[in-house]
C-alpha positions in Angstrom: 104.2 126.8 97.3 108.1 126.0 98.6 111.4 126.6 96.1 111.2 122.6 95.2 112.5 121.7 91.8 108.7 119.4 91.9 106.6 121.1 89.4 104.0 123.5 90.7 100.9 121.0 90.1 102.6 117.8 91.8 103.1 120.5 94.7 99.4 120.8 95.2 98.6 117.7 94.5 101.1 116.1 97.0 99.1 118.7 99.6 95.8 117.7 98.4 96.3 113.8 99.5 97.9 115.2 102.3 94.4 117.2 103.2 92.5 114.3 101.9 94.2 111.6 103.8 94.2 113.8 107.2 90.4 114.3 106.8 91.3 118.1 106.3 89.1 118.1 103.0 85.6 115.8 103.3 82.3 115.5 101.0 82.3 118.6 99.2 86.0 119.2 97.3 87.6 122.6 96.7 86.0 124.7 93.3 88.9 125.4 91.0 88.6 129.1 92.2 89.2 128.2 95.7 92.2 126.2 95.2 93.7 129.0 93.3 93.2 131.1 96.3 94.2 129.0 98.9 97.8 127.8 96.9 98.2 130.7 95.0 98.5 129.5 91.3 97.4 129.3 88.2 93.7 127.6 87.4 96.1 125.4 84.7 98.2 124.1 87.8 95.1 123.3 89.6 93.4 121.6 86.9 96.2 119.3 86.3 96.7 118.2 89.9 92.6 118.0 90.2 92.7 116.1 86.9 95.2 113.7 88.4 93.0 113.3 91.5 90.3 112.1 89.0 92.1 109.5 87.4 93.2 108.1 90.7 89.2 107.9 91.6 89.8 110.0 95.0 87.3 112.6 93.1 84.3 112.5 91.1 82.1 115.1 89.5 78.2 115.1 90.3 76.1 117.6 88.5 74.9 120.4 90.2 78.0 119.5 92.9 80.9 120.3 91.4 83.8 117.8 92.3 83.1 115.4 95.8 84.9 112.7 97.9 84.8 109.5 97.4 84.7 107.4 100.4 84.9 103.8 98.7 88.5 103.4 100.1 91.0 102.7 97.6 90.8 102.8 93.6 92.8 101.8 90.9 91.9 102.0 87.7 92.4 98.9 84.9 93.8 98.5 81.7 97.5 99.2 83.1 100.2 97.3 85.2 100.0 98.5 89.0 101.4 98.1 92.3 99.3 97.9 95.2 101.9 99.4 97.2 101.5 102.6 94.7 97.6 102.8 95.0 97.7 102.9 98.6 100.6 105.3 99.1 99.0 107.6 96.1 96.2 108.5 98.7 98.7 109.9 101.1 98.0 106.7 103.2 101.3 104.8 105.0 101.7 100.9 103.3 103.4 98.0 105.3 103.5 94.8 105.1 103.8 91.7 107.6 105.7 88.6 106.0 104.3 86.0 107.0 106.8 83.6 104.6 109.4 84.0 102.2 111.4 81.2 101.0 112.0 79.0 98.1 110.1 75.4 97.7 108.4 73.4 95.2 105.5 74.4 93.8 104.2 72.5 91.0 101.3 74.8 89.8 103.8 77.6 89.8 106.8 75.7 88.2 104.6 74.7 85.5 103.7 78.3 84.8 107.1 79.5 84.1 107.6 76.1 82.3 110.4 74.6 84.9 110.9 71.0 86.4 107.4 70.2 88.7 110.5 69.9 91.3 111.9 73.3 90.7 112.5 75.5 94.0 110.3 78.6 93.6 110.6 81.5 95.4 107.3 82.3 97.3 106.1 84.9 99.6 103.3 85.6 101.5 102.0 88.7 103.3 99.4 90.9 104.6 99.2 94.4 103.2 98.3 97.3 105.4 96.7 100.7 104.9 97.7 102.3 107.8 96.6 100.4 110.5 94.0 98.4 108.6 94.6 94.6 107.0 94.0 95.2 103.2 95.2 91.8 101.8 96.4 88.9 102.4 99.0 88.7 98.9 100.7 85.4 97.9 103.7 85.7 95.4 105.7 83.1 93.5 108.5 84.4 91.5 110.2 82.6 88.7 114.1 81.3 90.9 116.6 83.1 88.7 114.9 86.6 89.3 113.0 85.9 92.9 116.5 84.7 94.9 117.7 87.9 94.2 115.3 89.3 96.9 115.5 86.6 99.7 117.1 88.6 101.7 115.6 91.6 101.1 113.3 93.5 103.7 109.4 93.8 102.3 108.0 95.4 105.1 107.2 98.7 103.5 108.7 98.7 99.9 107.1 97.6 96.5 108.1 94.1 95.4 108.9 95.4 91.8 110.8 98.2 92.7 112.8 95.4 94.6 112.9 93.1 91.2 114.5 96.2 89.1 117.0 97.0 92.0 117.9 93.9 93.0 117.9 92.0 89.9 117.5 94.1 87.0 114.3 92.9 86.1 111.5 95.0 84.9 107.7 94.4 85.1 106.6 95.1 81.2 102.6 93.3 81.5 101.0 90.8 82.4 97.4 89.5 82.9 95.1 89.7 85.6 91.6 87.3 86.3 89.0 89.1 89.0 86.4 87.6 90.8 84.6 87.1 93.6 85.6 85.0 97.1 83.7 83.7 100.3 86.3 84.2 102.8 86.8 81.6 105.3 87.4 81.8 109.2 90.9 82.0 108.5 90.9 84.6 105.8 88.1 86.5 107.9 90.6 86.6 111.2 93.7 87.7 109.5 92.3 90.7 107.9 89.7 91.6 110.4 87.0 91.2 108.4 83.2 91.5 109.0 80.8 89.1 108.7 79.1 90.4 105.8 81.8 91.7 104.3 83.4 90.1 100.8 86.8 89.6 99.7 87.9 90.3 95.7 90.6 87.3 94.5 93.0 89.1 91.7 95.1 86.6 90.2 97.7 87.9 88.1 100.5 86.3 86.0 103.6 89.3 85.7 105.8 89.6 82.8 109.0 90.7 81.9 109.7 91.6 78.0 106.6 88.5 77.4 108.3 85.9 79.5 106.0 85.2 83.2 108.0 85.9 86.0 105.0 85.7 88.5 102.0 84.3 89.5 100.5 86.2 92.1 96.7 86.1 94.0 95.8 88.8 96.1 92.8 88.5 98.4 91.7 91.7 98.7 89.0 93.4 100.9 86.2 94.6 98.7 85.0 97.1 101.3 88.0 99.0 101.1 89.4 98.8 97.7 87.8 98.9 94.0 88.6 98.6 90.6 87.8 100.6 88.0 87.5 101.0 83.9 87.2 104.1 82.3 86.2 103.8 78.3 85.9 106.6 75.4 82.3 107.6 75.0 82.5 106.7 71.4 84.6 104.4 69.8 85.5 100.5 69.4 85.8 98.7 72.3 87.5 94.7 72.3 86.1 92.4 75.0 87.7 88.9 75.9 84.6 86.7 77.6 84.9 84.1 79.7 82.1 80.6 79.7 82.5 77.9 82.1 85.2 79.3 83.7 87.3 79.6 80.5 88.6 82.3 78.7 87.8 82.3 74.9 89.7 83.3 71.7 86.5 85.1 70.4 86.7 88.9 70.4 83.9 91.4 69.9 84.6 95.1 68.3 81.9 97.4 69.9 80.4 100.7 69.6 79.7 102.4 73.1 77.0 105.0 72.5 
């Protein structure tokens, strides 16, 4: 390990995703022994970095395998505000973006979200998100006008749009909520991100917040062949579920026990 001020375990596993993404480690991952001998550190260092691998979902255990690969593409796990740009750049894997537009027009649906004038100019932008050199996404963004002018001018190409909200306009992203489901893409959809003809698309729609006020409505279309989402509960313990009948979301909520 180098004389950075990075702790020891982000060290390791900085040079694991760099393995990982370079094809370096496949299948079968490092025991805990042989990472101590090939990085020459504690089993506690290694654990932590391997631990973070698992919570990422590059990693799983199978019995009688020890840890292994997954080859699923990219995951991020639920239950927490994320950045796409994060999840892809977490596996060691470069992120850009194409702009395909990003100005400010009316948008009724959105105005009426962020409870402004049906007329209101709203900033929108559209992209597609790379991994690498593959189409990921196709991700449409309108931001509420007094924080989203703030970034007209700014270059998206290969930053994170929130990272751009706190720098440019002070704004943090605090929660939100986010709908998942499944989409047919069309001949369009299929052409800009290269798609198979069997293969699916995932449509996230997602309403940010900043300190409870939404500050964007946001649907990514999302290949399902390269990215998946993930929940991770306790094995015991009580569990609250929102459902959702004829395509709306009720009040009711049910307290569980997972055994």
């Amino acid at each position: 390990m180098t004389d950075s001020a990075e702790p020891l375990w982000q060290q390791v596993l900085k040079d694991l995703k760099r393995r990982l993404a370079s094809g370096e480690i496949r299948d079968r991952f490092p025991t805990d022994r042989e990472l101590v001998e090939h990085y020459g550190v504690s089993r506690h260092t290694v654990r932590e970095a391997v631990r973070r691998l698992h919570t990422l979902g590059v990693i799983e255990r199978e019995r009688g395998r020890g840890s292994i690969v997954r080859h699923t593409g990219f995951v991020q796990p639920l239950g927490t505000l994320y950045s796409l740009f994060r999840a892809i750049e977490a596996r060691g894997v470069p992120q850009r973006s194409v702009v395909l537009s990003f100005d400010a027009c009316p948008d009724a649906a959105a105005a009426a979200q962020f409870e402004l004038d049906p007329g209101t100019d709203i900033v929108h932008l559209e992209r597609i998100r790379y991994a690498g050199d593959q189409p990921l996404a196709l991700d449409t963004v309108w931001l509420h006008p007094h924080v989203g002018a703030a970034l007209l001018d700014a270059d998206l190409s290969h930053t994170a749009l929130y990272d751009e909200l706190e720098r440019r306009a002070g704004v943090r992203m605090t929660g939100g909520e986010e709908h998942i489901s499944a989409q047919v893409p069309d001949a369009q959809l299929r052409e800009a991100l290269e798609l198979d003809d069997d293969e699916a698309v995932l449509r996230i729609d997602r309403l940010g917040e900043s300190d409870g006020r939404v500050i964007e409505c946001r649907v990514t279309l999302v290949r399902a062949s390269l990215f998946a989402l993930v929940m991770r509960w306790p094995s015991y313990g009580a569990v609250t579920s929102r459902f959702a009948l004829g395509g709306e979301t009720t009040g009711a909520e049910l307290s569980s026990i997972t055994r």
